[in-house]
MIDOSE-1310 file (N, C-alpha, C; in nm, 2 decimals, decimal comma, always signed):
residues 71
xxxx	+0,08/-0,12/+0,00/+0,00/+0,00/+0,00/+0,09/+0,13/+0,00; +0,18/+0,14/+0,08/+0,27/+0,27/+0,11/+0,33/+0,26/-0,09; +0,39/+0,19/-0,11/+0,43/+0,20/-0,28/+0,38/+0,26/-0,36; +0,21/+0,21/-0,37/+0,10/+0,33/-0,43/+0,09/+0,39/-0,39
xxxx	+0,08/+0,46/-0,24/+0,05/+0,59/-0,17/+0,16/+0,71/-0,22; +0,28/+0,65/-0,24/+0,39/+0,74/-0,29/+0,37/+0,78/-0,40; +0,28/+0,66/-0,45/+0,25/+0,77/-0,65/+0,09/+0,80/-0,65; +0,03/+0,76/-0,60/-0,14/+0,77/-0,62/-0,21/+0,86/-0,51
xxxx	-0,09/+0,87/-0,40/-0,16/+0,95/-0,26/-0,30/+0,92/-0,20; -0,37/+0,94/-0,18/-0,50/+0,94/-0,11/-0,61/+0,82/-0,19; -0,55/+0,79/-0,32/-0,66/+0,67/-0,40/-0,56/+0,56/-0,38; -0,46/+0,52/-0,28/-0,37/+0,43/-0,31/-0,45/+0,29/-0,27
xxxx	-0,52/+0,31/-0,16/-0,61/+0,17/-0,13/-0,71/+0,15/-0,19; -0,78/+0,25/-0,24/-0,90/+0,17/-0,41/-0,82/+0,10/-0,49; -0,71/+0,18/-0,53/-0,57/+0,15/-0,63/-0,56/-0,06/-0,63; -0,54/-0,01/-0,52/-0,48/-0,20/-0,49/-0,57/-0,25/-0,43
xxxx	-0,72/-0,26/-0,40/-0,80/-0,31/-0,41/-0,88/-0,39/-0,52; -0,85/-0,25/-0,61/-0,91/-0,29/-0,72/-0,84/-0,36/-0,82; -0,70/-0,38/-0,80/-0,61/-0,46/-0,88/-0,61/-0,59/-0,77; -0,63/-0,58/-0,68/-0,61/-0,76/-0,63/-0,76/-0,83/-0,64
xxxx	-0,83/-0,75/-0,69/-0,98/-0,84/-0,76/-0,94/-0,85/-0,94; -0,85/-0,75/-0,98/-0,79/-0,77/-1,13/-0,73/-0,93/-1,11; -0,62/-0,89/-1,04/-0,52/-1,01/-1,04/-0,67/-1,19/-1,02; -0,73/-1,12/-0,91/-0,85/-1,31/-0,89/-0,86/-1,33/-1,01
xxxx	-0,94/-1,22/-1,08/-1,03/-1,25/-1,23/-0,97/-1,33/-1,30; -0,80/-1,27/-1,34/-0,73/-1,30/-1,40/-0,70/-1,53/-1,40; -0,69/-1,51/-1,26/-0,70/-1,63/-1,23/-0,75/-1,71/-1,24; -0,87/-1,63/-1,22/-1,00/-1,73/-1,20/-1,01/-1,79/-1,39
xxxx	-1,00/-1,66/-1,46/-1,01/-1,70/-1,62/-0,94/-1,77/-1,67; -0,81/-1,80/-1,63/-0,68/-1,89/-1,65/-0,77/-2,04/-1,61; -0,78/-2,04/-1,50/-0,85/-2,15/-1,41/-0,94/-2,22/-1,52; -1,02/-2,15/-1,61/-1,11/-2,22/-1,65/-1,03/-2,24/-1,79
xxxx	-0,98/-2,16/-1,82/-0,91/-2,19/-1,96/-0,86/-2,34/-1,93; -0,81/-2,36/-1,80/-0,69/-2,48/-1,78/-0,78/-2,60/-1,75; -0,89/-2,57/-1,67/-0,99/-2,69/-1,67/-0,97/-2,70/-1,55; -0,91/-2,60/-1,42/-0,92/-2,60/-1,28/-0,98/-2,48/-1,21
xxxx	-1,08/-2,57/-1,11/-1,18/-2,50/-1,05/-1,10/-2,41/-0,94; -1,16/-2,32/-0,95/-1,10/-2,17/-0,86/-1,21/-2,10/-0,80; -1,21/-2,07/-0,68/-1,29/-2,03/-0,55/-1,23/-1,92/-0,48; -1,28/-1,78/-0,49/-1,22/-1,63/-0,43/-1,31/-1,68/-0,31
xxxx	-1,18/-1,63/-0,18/-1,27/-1,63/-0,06/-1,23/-1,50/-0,02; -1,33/-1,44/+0,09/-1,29/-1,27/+0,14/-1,32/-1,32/+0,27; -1,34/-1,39/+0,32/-1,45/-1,40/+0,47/-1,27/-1,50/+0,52; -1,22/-1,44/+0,63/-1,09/-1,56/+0,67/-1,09/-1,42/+0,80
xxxx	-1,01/-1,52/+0,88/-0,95/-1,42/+1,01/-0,80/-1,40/+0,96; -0,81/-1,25/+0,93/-0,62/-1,19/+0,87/-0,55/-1,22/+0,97; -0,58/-1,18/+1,06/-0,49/-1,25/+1,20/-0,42/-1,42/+1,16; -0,47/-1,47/+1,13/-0,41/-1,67/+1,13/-0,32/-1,65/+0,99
xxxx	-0,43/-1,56/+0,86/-0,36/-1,65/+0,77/-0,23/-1,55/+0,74; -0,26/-1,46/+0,77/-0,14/-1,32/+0,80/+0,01/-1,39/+0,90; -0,06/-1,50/+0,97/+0,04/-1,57/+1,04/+0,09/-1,66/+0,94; +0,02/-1,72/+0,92/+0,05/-1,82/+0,82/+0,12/-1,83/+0,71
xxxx	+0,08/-1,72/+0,67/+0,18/-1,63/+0,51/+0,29/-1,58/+0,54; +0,35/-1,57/+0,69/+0,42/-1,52/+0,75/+0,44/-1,36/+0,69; +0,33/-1,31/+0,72/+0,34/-1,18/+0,63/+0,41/-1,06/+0,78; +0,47/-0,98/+0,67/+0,54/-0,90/+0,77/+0,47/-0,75/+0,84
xxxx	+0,51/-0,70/+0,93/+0,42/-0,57/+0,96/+0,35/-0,46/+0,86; +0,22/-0,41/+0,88/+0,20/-0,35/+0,71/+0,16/-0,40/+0,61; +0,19/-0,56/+0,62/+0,09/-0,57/+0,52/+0,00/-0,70/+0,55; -0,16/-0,71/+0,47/-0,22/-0,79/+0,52/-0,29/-0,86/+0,41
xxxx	-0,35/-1,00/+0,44/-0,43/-1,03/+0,32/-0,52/-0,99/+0,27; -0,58/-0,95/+0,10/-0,70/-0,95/+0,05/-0,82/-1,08/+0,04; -0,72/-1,14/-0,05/-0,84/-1,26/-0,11/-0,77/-1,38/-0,04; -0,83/-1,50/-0,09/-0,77/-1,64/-0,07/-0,81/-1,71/-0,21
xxxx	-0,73/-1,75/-0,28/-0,76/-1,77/-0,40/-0,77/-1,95/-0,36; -0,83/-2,04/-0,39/-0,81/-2,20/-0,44/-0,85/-2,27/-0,53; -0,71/-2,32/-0,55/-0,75/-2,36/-0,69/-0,74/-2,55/-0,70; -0,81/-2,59/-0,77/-0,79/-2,73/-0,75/-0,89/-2,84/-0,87
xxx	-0,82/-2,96/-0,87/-0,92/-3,03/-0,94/-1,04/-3,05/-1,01; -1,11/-3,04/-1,09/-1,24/-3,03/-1,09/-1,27/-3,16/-1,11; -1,40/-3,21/-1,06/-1,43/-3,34/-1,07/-1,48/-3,38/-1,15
C-alpha cells in the first residue's frame, strides 16, 4: 500500500483493491481456460492466515484464492 501511496496519494487503497480483484479475475479466467476450479474467498481471520503467510508488519491479506481439481 505505502508504494502506491507514494505515486497515487490518497486513492492508493482503491488503487490495490481494485487490482487484487484484477489479479482473482485473471486467475479465476486462467482457471477455466486450464480446466481447474478456482474459489475467491474474502471471509478468513487476517490474524491466522497473516500468520500463516508469514506476512510482515503492514501488510495484510486480500483474497484467498483456491484452486484445485475439478471433478
Amino acid at each position: 500500500m505505502a508504494r502506491t501511496e507514494r505515486r497515487c496519494g490518497g486513492r492508493a487503497e482503491r488503487y490495490v483493491h481494485m487490482e487484487a480483484g484484477h489479479v482473482a479475475q485473471n486467475v479465476c479466467l486462467q482457471g477455466t481456460t486450464l480446466g481447474v476450479g478456482t474459489v475467491v474467498i474474502g471471509a478468513f481471520w487476517d490474524a491466522q492466515v497473516s500468520k500463516v503467510l508469514r506476512l510482515e508488519d503492514g501488510e495484510q491479506p486480500l483474497y484467498i484464492l483456491q484452486l484445485g481439481k475439478v471433478r
